[in-house]
Backbone bond lengths (Angstrom), bond angles and torsions (degrees), N, CA, C in turn:
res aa  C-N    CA-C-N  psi(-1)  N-CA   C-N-CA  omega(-1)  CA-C   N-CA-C  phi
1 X - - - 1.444 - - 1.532 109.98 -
2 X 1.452 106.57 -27.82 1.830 100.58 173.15 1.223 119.58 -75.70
3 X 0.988 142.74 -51.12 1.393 164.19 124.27 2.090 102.40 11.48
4 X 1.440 112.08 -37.63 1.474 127.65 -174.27 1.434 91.27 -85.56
5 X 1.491 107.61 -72.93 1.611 107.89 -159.98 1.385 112.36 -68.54
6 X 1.805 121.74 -9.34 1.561 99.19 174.88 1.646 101.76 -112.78
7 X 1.032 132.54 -10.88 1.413 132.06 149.29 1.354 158.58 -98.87
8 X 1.606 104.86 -18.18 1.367 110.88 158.59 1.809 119.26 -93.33
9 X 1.490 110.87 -37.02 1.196 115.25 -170.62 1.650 119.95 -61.98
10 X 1.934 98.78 -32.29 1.781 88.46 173.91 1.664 111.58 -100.47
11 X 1.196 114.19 30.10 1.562 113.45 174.24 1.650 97.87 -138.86
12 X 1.600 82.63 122.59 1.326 119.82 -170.59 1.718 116.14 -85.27
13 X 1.529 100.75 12.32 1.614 128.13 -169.74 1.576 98.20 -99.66
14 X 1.513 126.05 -46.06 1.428 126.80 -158.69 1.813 94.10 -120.21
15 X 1.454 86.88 147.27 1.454 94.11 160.88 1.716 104.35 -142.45
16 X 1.294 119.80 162.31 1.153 136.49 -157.20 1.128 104.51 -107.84
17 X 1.654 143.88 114.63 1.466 130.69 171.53 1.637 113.85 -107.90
18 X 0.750 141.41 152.09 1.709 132.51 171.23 1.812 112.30 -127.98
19 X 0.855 118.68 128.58 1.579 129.18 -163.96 2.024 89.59 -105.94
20 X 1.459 102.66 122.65 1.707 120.00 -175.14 1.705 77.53 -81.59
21 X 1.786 96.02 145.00 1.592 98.58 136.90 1.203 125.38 -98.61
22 X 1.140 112.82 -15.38 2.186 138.25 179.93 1.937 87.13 -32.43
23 X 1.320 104.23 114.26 1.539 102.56 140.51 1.150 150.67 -23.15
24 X 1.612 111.28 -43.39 1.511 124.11 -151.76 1.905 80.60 -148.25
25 X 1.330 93.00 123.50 1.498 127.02 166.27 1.433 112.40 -50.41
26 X 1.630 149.17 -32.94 1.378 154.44 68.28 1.684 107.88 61.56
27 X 1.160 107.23 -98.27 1.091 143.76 152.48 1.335 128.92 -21.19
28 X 1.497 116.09 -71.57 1.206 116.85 160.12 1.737 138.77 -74.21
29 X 1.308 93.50 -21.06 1.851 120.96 158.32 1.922 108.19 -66.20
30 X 1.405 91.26 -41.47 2.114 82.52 175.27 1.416 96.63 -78.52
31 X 1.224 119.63 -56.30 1.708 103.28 -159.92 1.737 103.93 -53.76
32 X 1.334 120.27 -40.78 1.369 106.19 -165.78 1.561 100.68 -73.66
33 X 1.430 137.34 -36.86 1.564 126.51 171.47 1.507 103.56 -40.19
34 X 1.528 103.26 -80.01 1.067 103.32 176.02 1.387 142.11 -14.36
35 X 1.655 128.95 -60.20 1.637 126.64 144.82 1.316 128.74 -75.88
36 X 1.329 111.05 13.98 1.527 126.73 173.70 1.193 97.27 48.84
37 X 1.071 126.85 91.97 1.726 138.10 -170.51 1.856 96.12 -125.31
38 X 1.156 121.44 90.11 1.409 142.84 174.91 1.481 103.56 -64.02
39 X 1.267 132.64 21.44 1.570 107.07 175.13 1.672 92.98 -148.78
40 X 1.175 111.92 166.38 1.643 131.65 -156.31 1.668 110.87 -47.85
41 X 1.426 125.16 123.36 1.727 93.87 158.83 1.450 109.16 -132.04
42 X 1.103 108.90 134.78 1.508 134.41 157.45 1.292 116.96 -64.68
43 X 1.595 97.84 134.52 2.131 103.77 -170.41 1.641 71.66 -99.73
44 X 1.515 91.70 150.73 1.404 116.26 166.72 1.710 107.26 -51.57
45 X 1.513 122.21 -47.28 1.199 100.67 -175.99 1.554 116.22 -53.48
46 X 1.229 131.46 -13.45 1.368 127.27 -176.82 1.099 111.08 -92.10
47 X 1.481 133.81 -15.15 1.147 152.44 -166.90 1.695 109.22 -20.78
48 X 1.733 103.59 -61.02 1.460 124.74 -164.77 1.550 102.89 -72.69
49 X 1.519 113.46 -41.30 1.355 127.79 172.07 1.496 129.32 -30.02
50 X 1.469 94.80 -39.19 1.980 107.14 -151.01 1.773 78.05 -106.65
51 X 1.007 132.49 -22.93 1.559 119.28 -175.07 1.559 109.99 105.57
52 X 1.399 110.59 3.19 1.675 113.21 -175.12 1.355 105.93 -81.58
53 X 1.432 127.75 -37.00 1.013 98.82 170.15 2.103 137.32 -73.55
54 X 0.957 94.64 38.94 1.470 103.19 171.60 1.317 96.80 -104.06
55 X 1.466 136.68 -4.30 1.230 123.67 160.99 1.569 126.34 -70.28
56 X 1.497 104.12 -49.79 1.362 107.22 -178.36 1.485 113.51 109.82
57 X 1.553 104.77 -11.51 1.301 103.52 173.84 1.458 152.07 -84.25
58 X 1.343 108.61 155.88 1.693 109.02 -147.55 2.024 101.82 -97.87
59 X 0.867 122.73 177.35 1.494 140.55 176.24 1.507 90.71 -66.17
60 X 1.288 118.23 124.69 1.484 140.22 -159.58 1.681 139.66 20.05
61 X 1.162 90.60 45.53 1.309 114.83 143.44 1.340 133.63 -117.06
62 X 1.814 103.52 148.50 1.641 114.07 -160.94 1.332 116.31 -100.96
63 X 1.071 122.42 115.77 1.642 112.37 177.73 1.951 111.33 -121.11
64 X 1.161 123.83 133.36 0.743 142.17 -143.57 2.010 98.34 -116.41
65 X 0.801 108.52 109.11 1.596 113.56 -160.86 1.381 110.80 -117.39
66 X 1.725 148.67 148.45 1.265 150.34 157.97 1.230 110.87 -88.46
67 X 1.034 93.27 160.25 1.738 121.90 -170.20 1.676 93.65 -53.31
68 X 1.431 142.53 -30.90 0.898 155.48 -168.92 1.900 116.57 -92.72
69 X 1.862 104.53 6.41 1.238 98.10 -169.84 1.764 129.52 73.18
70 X 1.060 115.61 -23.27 1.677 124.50 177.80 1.264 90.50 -66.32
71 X 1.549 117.28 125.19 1.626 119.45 134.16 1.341 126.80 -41.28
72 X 1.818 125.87 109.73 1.498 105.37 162.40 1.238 107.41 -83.99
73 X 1.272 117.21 -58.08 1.731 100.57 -177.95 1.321 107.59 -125.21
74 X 1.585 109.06 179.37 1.297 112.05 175.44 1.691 106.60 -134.89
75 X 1.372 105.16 47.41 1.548 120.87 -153.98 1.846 91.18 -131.97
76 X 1.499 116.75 108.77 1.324 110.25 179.42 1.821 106.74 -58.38
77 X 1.297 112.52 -37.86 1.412 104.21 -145.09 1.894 95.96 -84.07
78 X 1.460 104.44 -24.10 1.709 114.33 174.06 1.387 95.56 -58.51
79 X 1.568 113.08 -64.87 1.677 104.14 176.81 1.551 133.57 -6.53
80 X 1.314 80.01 -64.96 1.788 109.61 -166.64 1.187 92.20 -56.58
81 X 1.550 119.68 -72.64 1.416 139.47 178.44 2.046 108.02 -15.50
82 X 1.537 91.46 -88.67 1.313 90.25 176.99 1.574 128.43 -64.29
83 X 1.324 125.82 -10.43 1.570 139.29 163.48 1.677 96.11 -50.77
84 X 1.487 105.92 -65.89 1.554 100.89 -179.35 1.344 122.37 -54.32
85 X 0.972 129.55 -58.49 1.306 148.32 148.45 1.819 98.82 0.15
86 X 1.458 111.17 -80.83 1.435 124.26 -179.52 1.872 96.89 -25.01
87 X 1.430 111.97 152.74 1.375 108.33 164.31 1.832 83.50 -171.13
């Protein structure tokens, strides 16, 4: 969550998505209140829907994507790296 609020939240370049595996919409709506998780989540059933699955990605892993859809990395800590970087 630190990592969110001092690098994604004041750059208006990245946004953060998180894909639920929770079954039931319920479920995945309490857990995210619950850690007060301020940025979008997608239930797996929508997964194919939103276009994420052209990533390939699994339940906690970070991929870091352009405005253009290209994967740059698939490296959390490069993420971060080049997120800061962004200005």
């Amino acid at each position: 969550m630190e990592k969110y609020r001092k690098q994604i939240v004041p750059n208006a370049k990245v946004e953060l998505i998180h894909v639920s595996l929770d079954d039931e919409e319920a479920d995945a709506t309490k857990w995210a209140l619950e850690g007060k998780f301020p940025w979008p989540t997608v239930l797996a059933e929508h997964y194919e829907e939103t276009g994420l699955s052209e990533y390939g990605a699994f339940a906690g892993e970070s991929f870091l994507v352009d405005s253009a859809g290209k994967i740059v990395t698939k490296d959390e800590k490069e993420a971060f790296s080049k997120i800061a970087a962004l200005k």
